[in-house]
C-alpha angles and dihedrals in degrees: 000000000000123000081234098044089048098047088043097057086044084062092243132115129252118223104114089078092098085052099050084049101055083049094052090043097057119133100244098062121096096159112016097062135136086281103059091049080058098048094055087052097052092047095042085050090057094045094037089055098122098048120096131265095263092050096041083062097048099050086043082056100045086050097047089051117033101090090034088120115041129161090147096261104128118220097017096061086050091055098036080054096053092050095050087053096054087051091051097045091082110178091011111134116263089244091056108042083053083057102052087046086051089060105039076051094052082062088070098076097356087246129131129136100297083238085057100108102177090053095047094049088059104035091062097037085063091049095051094094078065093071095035125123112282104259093053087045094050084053091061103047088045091056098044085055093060100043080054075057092126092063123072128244094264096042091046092049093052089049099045084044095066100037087047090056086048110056090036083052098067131028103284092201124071097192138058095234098053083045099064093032101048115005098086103047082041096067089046095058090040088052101047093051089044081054090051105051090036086055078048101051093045090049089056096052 
């Protein structure tokens, strides 16, 4: 769904779309751009199909807007999103635009009630990329390297490592249909690049 169309059917106006796209189009990004925002709400749209049309726009929101601030400082970036989001639903209803800050807020640790729809919708539409073929795969974790710029090498493969181990540790997917579309190229991606900085952790001793 459209940002305009969403916002719309959430009775508010517009107008902030010129201003997410700038953020999204900031230089520093390599990952997080304005595609990727699309991509989660094409792929929470699909697994949203049975919501409403009011919670099908306020999951299309949440997605257009929950990396719409983003300096790699997780956590932070979730919570300065969700507040840039309250301040562009102008005219939304109080109770959705809590909602769509609920969500953006679900992306900090992928976590929500596991009745929660809406939630899982768009938390494994952001983790699609996850699943995807390895190329495009290999893009991602390319582009998330360089806007960790600021870390060095050492410091970057510690850190990958664990969140590698993490995510391969517990069930990435909440619902049945990202499962069998994504979970098990997914732990083969996750796998591979384990493999790498593990390779790369053994060479620098």
């Amino acid at each position: 769904m459209q940002w305009r169309d969403a916002v719309t059917t959430l009775g508010g106006t517009p107008g902030a779309w010129p201003r997410l796209e700038a953020r999204y189009a900031e230089p520093h990004r390599r990952y997080h751009t304005l595609d990727h925002a699309a991509a989660v709400v094409r792929d929470s749209a699909w697994l949203g199909e049975t919501l409403d049309d009011v919670e099908r726009a306020i999951v299309a929101v949440a997605a257009w807007t929950h990396d719409v601030v983003y300096d790699a400082k997780p956590g932070e970036d979730e919570h300065a999103s969700a507040a840039w989001a309250r301040e562009a639903l102008d005219g939304v209803a109080e109770e959705h635009v809590e909602r769509v800050e609920g969500l953006i807020l679900a992306t900090i640790k992928h976590d929500a009630p596991a009745d929660d729809r809406l939630a899982t919708a768009l938390l494994d539409a952001d983790l699609a990329i996850l699943g995807a073929p390895k190329e495009l795969y290999a893009a991602y974790a390319r582009g998330v390297r360089e806007e960790y710029a600021k870390y060095p090498d050492d410091v970057w493969r510690e850190g990958r490592i664990a969140v590698l181990e993490r995510m391969l540790s517990r069930p990435l997917y909440r619902s049945e249909a990202a499962r069998t579309r994504w979970a098990s190229t997914a732990a083969e991606n996750l796998t591979a690049e384990l493999t790498h900085w593990r390779r790369g952790r053994a060479d620098h001793r």
